[in-house]
Each structure stands twice: as structure tokens, then as C-alpha cells.
N, C-alpha and C positions, 0 to 999 in steps of 0.2 A: 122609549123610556125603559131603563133598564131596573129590575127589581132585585135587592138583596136577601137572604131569605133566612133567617137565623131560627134556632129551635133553644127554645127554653124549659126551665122545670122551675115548678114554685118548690121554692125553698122553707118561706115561711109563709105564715098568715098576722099579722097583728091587730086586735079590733082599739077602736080608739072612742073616746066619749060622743056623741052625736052619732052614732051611728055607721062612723066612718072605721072601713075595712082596710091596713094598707098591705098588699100581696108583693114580697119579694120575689123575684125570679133571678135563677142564674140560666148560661149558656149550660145545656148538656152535656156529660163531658163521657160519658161508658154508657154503659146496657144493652147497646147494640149494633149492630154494623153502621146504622143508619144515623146513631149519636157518636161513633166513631170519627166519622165523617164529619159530619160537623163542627166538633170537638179539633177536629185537622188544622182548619180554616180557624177558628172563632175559639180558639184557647181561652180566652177570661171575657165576660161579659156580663152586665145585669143589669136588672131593670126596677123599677119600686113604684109600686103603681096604686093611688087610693084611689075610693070609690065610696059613695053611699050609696050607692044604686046597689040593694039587697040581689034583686036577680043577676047581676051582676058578678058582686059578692059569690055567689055560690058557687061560681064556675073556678074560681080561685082555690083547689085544696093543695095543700101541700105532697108533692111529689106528682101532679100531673103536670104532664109537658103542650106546650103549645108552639107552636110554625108563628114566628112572628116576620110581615114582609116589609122593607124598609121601602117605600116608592117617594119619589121625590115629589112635594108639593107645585111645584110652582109646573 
């Protein structure tokens, strides 16, 4: 099974009534050889993702980047 492996950066944060957080991310696109890279392969990408889950929530700030692996379910 083979794994794809993309790298993103929250862009924004938005909070929303209930308690719900929702965190944009785009694909990395500069900063460093390593978002270079990536950036190569994976020119435009994003992702939007809510959450009420507070601890959750917090790992979401705007401008940190995260390794996201695409594995296939089945």
C-alpha cells in the first residue's frame, strides 16, 4: 500500500457558534528547501477542516504547518 504525503500551513482559523472551530489549510508553497519540494509536486491544494473538539482546536494556529498522509482505506 502506497502512501502520498503532502505538507500543509493553516492559513486561517474561524470560530463558529457552538463551539465549533473551522481551520483552513493550504499546500506549502516557500520557506524552505523542504516546502520547495513539496510546492514542486503539489502546486495548489487545501483542505477545511471543523472541529469542536477544543484540544484539538488548539493545535490549529494559523501559519503552522503539518505532514498530512493520504493512505488508502479499503
Amino acid at each position: 500500500m502506497s502512501t502520498v504525503r503532502a505538507k500543509f500551513k493553516v492559513a486561517s482559523i474561524t470560530e463558529h457558534e457552538g463551539g465549533i472551530k473551522t481551520a483552513k489549510l493550504q499546500a506549502v508553497s516557500s520557506g524552505s528547501p523542504e516546502n520547495n519540494e513539496f510546492f514542486k509536486w503539489t502546486p495548489s491544494a487545501s483542505i477545511e477542516l471543523s472541529t469542536m473538539n477544543p484540544v484539538a482546536a488548539e493545535q490549529f494556529v494559523p501559519g503552522k504547518q503539518f505532514y498530512v498522509d493520504f493512505i488508502a482505506a479499503d
